[in-house]
C-alpha positions in Angstrom: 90.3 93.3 136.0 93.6 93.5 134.4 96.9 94.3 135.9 97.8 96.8 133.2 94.5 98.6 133.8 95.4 101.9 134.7 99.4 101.5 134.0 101.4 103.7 131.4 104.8 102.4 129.7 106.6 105.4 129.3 109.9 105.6 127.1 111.9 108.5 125.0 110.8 109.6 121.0 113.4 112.6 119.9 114.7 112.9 123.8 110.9 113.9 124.8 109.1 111.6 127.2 105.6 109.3 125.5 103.6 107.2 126.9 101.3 104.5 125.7 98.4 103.0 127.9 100.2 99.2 129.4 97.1 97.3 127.4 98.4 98.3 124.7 101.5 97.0 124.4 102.1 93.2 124.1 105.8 93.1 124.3 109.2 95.4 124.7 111.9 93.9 123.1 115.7 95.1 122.8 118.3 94.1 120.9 116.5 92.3 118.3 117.6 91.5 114.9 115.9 93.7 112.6 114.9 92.7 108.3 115.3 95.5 105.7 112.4 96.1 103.9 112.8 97.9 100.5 110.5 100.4 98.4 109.0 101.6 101.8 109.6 105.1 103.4 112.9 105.6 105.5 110.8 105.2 109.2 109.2 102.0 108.3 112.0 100.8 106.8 112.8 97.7 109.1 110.5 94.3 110.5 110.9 92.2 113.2 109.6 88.1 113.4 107.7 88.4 116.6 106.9 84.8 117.8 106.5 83.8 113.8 104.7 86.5 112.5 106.7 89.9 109.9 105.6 93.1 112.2 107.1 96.5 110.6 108.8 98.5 112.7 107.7 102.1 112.7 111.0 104.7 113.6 108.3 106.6 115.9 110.9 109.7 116.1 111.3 110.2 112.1 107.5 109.3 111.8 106.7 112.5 113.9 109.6 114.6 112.3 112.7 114.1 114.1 115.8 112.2 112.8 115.9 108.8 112.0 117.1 106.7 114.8 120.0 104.0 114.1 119.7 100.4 114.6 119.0 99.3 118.0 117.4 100.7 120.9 114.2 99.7 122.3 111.1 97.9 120.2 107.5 98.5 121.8 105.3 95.6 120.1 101.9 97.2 119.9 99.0 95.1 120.9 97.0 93.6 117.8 93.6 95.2 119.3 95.7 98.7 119.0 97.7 97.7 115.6 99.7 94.8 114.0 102.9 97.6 114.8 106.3 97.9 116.8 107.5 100.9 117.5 111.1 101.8 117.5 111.5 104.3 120.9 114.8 105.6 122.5 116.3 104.1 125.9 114.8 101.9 128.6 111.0 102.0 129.5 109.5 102.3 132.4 105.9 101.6 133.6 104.1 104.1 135.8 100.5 104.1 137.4 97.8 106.4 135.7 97.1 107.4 138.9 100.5 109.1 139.5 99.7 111.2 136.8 97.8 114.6 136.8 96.6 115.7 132.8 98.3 118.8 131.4 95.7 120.8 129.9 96.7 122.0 126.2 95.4 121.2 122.9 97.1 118.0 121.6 97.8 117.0 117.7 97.7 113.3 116.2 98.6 110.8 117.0 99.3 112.5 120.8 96.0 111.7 122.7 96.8 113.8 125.5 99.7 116.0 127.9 100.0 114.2 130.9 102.3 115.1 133.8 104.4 112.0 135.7 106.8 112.6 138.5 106.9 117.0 137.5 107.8 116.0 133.5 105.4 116.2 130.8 104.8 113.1 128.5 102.6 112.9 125.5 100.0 109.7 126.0 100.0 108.7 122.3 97.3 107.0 120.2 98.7 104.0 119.0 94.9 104.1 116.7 96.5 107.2 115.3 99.6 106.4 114.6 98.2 103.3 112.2 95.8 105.6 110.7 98.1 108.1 109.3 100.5 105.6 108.5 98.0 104.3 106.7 97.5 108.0 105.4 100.5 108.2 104.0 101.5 104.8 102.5 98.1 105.0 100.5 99.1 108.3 98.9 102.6 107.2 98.4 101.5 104.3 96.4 99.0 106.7 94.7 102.2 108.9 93.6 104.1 105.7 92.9 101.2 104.1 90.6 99.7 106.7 90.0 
């Protein structure tokens, strides 16, 4: 059995505590150079090498709504089982144990899989699934618009 089994990495998107399950993410990462990529929307607009491989780097904050986040700041690597992703998140991490946490009932919206409440605050355990499939979403009607 894994270590990570049962872990959360917890981190800030638009000052408001998320989660993602430990097995899903490979690596954090701060302070890394970052690579402009053009033509895409402003939230994706960045990549990372990650051991010798381009990853795009998804602003999670203006993905969900909330403005774009400057340069810097914390990079969660997703997994490749959950999505060839990083995420760009605000502050430090930290990793909690599932167990600490009681579920929040309350209907939750894509890509949040869940309410869960650590240590009396609430955090949203995200879907990193769901974040690639309406990224996906979205780039495939933007290069409808744009092709047409």
């Amino acid at each position: 059995m894994s270590d990570s089994v049962g872990r959360l990495i917890t981190f800030f998107v638009a000052g408001k505590r998320h989660a993602l399950r430990l097995e899903q993410a490979a690596e954090v990462l701060e302070e890394i150079p970052t690579f402009p990529v053009p033509g895409v929307p402003p939230w994706l607009g960045e990549a990372i090498n990650c051991h010798g491989r381009i990853v795009p780097v998804l602003d999670l904050a203006a993905f969900l709504g909330a403005p774009v986040l400057t340069r810097g700041g914390t990079v969660v690597v997703l997994d490749r089982r959950a999505g060839d992703l990083a995420l760009r998140v605000e502050g430090a991490v930290a990793i909690v144990a599932m167990d600490a946490a009681m579920e929040e009932l309350g209907e939750a919206e894509s890509p949040v899989e869940r309410y869960l409440v650590v240590a009396g605050q609430r955090l949203a355990l995200l879907s990193p699934e769901a974040v690639v499939e309406a990224l996906e979403e979205i780039l495939k009607a933007e290069t409808w618009r744009m092709h047409g």
